[in-house]
C-alpha positions in Angstrom: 118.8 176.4 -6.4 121.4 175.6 -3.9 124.7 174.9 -5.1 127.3 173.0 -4.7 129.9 174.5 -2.1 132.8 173.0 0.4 132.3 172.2 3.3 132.4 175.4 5.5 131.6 178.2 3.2 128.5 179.6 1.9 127.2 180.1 -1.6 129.0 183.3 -2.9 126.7 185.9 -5.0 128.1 189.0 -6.9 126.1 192.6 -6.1 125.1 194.4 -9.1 124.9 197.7 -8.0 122.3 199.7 -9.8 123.2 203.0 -7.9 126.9 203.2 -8.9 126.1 201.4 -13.1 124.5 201.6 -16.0 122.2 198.8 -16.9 124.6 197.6 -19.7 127.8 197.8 -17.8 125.5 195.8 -14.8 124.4 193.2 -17.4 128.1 192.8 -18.5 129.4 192.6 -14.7 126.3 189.9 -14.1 127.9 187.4 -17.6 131.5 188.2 -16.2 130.1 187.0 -12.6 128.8 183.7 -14.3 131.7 182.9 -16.0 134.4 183.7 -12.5 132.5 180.4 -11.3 130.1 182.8 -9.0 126.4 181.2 -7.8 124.2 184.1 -8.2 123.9 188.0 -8.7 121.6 190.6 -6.8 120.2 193.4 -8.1 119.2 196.6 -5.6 116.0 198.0 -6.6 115.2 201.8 -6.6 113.6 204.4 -8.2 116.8 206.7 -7.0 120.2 206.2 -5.6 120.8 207.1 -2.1 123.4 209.8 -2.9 123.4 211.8 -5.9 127.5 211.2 -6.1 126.7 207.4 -6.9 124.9 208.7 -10.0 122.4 206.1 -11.5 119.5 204.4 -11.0 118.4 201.7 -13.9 114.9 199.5 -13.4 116.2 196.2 -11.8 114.0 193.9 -13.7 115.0 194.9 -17.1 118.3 193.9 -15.8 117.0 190.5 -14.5 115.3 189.7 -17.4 118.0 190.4 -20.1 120.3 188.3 -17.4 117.8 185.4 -18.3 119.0 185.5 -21.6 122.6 186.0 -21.5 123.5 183.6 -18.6 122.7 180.0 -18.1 123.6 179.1 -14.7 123.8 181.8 -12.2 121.1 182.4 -9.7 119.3 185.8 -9.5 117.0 188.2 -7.8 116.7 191.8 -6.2 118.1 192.1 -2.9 115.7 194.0 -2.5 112.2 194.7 -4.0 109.5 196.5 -2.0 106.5 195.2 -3.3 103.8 197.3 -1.7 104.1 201.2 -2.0 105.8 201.8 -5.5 105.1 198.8 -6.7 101.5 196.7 -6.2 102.0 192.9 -5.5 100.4 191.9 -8.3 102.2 193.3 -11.2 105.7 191.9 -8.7 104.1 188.5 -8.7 103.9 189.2 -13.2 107.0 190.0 -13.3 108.7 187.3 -11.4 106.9 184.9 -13.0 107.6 185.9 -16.0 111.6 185.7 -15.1 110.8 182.3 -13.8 109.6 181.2 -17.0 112.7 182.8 -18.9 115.0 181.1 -16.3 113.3 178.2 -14.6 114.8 177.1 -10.8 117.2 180.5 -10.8 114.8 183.1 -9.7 114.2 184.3 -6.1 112.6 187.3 -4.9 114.2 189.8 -2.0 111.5 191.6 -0.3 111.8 194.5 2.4 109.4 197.6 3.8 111.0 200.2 1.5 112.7 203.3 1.9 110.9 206.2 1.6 114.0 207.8 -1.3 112.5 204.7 -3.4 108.2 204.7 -2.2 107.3 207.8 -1.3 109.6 210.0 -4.2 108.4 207.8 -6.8 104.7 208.8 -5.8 103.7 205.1 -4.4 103.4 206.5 -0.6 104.7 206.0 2.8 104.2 204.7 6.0 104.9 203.8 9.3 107.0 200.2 10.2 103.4 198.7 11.7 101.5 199.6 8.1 105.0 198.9 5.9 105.7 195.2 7.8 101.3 194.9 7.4 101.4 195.7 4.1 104.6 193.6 3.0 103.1 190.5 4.7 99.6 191.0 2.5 101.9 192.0 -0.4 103.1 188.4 -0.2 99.9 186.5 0.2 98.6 188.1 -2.7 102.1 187.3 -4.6 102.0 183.8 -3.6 98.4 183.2 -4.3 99.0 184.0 -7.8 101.7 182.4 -8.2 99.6 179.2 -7.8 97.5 179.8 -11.3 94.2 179.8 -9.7 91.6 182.6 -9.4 92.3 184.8 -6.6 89.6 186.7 -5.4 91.1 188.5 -2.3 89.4 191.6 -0.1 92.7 192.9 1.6 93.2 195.5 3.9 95.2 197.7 1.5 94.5 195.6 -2.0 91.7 193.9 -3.4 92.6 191.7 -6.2 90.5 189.7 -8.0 91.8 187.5 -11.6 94.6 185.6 -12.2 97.9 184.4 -13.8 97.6 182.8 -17.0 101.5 182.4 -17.0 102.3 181.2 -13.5 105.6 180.4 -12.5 107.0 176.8 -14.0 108.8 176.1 -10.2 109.0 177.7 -6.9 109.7 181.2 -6.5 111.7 181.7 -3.0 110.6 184.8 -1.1 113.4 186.2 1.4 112.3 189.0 3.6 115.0 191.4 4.4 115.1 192.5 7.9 117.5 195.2 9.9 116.3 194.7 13.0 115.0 192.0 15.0 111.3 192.8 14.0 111.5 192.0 10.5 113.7 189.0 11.0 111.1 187.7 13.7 109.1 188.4 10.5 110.8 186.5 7.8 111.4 183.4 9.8 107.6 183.0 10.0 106.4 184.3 6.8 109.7 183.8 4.5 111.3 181.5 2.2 115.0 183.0 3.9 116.4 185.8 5.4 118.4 188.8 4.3 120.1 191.6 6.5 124.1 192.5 6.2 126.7 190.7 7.4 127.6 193.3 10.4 123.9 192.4 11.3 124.6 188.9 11.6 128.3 188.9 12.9 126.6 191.3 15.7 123.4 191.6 16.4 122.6 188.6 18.9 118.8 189.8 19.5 118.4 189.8 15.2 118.9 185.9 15.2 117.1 185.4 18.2 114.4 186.9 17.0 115.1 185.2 13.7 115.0 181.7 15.6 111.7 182.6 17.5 110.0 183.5 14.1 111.0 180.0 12.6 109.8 178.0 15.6 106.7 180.5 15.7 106.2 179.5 12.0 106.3 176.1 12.6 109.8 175.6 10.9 113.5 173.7 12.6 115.9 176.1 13.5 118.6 176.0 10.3 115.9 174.9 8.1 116.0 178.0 6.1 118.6 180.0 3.9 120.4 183.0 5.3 121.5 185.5 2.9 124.1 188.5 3.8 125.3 191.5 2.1 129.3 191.4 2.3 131.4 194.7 1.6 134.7 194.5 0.6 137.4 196.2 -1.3 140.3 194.5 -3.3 143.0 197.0 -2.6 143.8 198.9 0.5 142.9 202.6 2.4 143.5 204.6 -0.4 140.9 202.1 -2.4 138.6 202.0 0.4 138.3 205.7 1.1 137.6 205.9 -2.9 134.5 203.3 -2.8 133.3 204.4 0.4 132.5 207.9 -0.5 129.7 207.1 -2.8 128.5 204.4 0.2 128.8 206.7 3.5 125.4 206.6 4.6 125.7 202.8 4.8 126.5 202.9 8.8 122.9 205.2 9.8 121.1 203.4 6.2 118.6 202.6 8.8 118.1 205.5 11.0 116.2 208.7 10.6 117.2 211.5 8.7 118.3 208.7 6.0 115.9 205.0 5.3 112.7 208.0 5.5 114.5 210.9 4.0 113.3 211.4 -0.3 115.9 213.2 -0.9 119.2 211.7 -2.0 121.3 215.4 -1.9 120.1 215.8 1.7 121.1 212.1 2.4 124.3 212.4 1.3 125.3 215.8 3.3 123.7 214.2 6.7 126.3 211.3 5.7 128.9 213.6 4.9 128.4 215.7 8.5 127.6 212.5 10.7 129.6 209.9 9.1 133.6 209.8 9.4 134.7 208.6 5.9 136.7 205.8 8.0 133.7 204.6 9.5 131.8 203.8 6.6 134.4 201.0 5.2 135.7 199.8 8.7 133.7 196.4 9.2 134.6 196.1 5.1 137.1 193.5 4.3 140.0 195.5 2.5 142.6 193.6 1.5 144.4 192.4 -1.7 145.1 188.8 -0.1 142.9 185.8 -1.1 143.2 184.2 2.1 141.7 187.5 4.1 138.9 187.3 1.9 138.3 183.4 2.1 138.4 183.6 6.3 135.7 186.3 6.0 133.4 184.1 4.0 134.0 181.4 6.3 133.6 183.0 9.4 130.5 184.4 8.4 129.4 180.5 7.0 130.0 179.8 11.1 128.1 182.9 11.7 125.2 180.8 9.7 125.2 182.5 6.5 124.1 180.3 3.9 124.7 182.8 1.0 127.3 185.9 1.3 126.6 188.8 -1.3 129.9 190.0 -2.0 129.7 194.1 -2.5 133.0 195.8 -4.1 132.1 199.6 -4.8 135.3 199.9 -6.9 134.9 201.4 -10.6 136.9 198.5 -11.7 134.4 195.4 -11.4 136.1 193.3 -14.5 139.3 193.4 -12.2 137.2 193.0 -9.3 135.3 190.1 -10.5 138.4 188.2 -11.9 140.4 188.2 -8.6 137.6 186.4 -6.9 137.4 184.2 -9.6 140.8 183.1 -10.0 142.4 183.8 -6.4 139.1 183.4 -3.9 136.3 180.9 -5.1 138.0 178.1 -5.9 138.8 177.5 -2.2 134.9 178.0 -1.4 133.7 174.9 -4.2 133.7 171.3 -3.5 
């Protein structure tokens, strides 16, 4: 699953947005992706979007699994799935091996605590970060367990599963545990396949890859032995462009504070984003530029940041447009 790149960059992935498209136009945008010479595609994965202005909110997996069928290359997964409040690990560890069967060696899983717009709206519950990190790590075991074919008979503290998969996965199933704070990346260099967390969090926040480091040691793994994946905003275009995208995007600077990350209601969500958040600040660490070569130094700084796979995000309405100038004027100086 790790392709081939020049030296200096990073694997470059395509964000499907299911907040801002409709499943078809996503499954489209994920085929035109393929075809600009892109690695991989992410899905996000919730039961609402965070504003009401971004106006949809598809099931990921349907998209994943029709992707199965209309690409042949392209890696995919959901950046990110939480698989223990909405969802129970078992039916996530189903699912994903059922895409790994449809797509063998192209499937990886993004896991996180949740939000409480996507857990607790959806009926599936809440919790605090000790039971959401405690229940995402058991959410694993039990994922990972089945994964293996064999009879799991498994007393948890929040599940007990007993039965198995009689369609396990065909190859290995990479679990990358998102984290936006040092916590959760301590976290996911123990317990995960990979890391993922935004590129602002990698560019600067020293104490997340400290604690990032400590977890891989911890987990008995060589610092740089393991993937880093980063969400990357950026705008082809300039202000005027920017402001437009950003609008539907504004809580993105306090995603992960109160009042939004454990707030169920996306209307309220929006107007604390609309009061707290200047419309500048919610694109200014986005690349916005129309020039190739801006683009390319971002991917490469962040590859020297020790991203192993940048996400690229462009919340413009024009993705065919979007997707084409990376493939023509940007990737080919990322590819051996």
């Amino acid at each position: 699953m790790t392709p081939l790149v020049a030296a200096g960059y990073p694997a470059i992935y395509y964000v499907l947005a299911h907040e801002q498209f409709t499943v078809p136009q996503l499954i489209e945008q994920g085929v035109a992706a393929e075809t600009a010479g892109f690695s991989g595609v992410w899905t996000s994965d919730h039961f609402q979007p965070w504003q009401p202005n971004e106006g949809h909110s598809g099931l990921a997996w349907m998209t994943l699994a029709a992707l199965t069928q209309r690409t042949s290359r392209i890696t995919f997964g959901t950046g990110v799935t939480c698989p223990s409040f909405r969802y129970r690990p078992a039916i996530v560890a189903q699912a994903w091996a059922t895409l790994n069967r449809l797509a063998p060696g192209r499937v990886f899983l993004g896991v996180g605590t949740g939000e409480k717009i996507n857990e607790g709206a959806a009926g599936g519950g809440w919790g605090g970060y000790r039971e959401r990190s405690d229940r995402l790590l058991e959410a694993i075991d039990i994922m990972r367990k089945l994964w293996t074919g064999e009879e799991v008979d498994l007393q948890g503290e929040f599940w007990s599963v007993r039965g198995k998969l009689y369609d396990p996965p065909v190859s290995k199933i990479p679990v990358y545990i998102a984290a936006g704070g040092p916590k959760s990346a301590m976290l996911a260099g123990i317990y995960g396949d990979g890391l993922i967390t935004s590129a602002s969090q990698l560019l600067n926040r020293g104490d997340l890859r400290d604690a990032w480091n400590k977890g891989l040691l911890e987990g008995g793994r060589e610092i740089g032995s393991k993937p880093i994946m980063v969400e990357h905003w950026a705008v082809v275009g300039g202000d005027e462009e920017a402001r437009t995208a950003a609008r539907k995007w504004r809580f993105i600077p306090r995603a992960w504070e109160s009042g939004y990350y454990d707030n169920m209601d996306p209307s309220s969500i929006q107007a604390n984003a609309e009061r707290e958040v200047p419309l500048e600040s919610a694109y200014k660490e986005w690349v916005v530029s129309e020039s190739p070569e801006d683009h390319i130094r971002a991917f490469r700084k962040l590859s020297d940041a020790g991203a192993t796979v940048v996400v690229v995000h462009v919340a413009m309405e024009d993705q065919a447009r979007v997707i084409d100038f990376f493939g023509d004027r940007v990737l080919p100086a990322t590819k051996s």
